[in-house]
N, C-alpha and C positions, 0 to 999 in steps of 0.2 A: 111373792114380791109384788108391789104396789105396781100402778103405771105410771106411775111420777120418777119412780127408782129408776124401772127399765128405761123411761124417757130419759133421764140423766145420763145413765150408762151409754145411753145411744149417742149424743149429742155430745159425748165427752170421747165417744172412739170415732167418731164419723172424722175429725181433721186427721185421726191417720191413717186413713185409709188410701189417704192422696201419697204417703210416702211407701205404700206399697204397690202401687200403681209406675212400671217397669217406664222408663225412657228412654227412648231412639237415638243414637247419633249416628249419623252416618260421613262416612271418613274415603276421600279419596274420589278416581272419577264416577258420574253418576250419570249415566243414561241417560239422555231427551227420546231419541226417537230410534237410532239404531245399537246394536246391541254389538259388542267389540268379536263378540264369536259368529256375526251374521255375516264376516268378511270372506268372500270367496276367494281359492287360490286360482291363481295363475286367471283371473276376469278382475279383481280390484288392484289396484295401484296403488301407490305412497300416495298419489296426490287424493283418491279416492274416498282412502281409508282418511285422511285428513280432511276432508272435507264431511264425511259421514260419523266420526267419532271424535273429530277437535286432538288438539293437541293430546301425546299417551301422559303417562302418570311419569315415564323413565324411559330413559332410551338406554341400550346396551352398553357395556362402559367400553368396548375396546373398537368397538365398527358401529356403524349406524345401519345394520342392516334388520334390528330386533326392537320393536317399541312392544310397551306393557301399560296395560290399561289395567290399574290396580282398583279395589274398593271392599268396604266392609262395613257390617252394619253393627252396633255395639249396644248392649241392652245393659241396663244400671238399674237395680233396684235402690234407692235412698240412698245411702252413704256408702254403699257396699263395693267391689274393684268391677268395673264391668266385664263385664262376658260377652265375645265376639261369638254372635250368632249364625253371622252369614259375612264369611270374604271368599274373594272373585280375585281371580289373577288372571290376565287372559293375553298370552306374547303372541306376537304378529310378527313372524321372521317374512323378510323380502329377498328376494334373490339379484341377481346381477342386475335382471333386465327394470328390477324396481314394482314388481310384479309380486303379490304376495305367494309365499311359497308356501308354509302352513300357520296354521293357527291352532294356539295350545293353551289347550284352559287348564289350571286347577284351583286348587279350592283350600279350606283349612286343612283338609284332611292329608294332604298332600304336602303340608309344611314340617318343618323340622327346628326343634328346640336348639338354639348355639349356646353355647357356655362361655359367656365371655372370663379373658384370665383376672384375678383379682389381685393383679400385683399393680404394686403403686411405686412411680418414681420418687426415689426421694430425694427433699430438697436442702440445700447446703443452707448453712445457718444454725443460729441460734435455735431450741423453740421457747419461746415464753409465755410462762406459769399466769394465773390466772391474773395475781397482783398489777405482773409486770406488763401487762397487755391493757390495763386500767389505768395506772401511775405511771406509764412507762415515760410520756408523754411530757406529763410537768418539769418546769425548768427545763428544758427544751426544746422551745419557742425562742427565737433569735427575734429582737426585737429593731430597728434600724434607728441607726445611732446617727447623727452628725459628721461625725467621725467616717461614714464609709460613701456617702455621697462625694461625688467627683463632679467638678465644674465642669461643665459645658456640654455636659452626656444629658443629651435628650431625654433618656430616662430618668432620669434624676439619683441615679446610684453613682 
């Protein structure tokens, strides 16, 4: 093979090589300085833990005694569905005195698949056919007549 060819071939697959080259997203809270599982029990406080980790990602739904600092990091190759590399769940339960009681990490490994149901409401009505969703329209249009105006209505109907 020449070195004109190979040069070609080269210079013809080098642009894609940038779409196999994997991209980051990162989704959810994301660390500055302190880290959600550095939180000691019974020495950090609500007010501590807030000031050292910012607001959580979710608070508990029925007390406020459980905040969650959620995150994940998401890797995509080109067009393809991404794949969660690295997520982080880490709840912060507090007790009476407001006083963190433990701290609980897990991770992907630790999640679990839901199956949501796939029934659908249905709805009262007609359903209409492709024509009738296109022409359904025409002659149909109320146009305002002379006739439906009333004196003295600031609107003018």
């Amino acid at each position: 093979m020449s070195r004109r060819a190979i040069l070609a071939i080269g210079l013809l697959t080098l642009p894609l090589t940038a779409c196999l080259t994997p991209t980051r997203d990162y989704h959810g809270y994301v660390a500055d300085e302190a880290q959600p599982r550095d939180m000691t029990p019974d020495v950090d406080t609500r007010s501590t833990v807030l000031a050292k980790l910012g607001s959580p990602s979710t608070k508990s739904v029925f007390d406020d005694k459980t905040w969650v600092y959620m995150s994940d990091v998401q890797s995509r190759i080109a067009f393809f569905k991404p794949k969660i590399t690295n997520r982080s769940v880490t709840a912060i339960r507090f007790g009476d005195d407001d006083k963190v009681d433990e701290v609980l990490e897990y991770s992907a490994d630790d999640g679990e698949v839901v199956n949501y149901a796939a029934r659908e409401t249905p709805t009262r009505g007609r359903e209409l056919g492709l024509w009738e969703q296109i022409f359904g329209t025409v002659g149909g249009v109320r146009l305002p007549n002379s006739d439906e105006r009333t004196p003295g209505n600031p609107t003018g109907r």
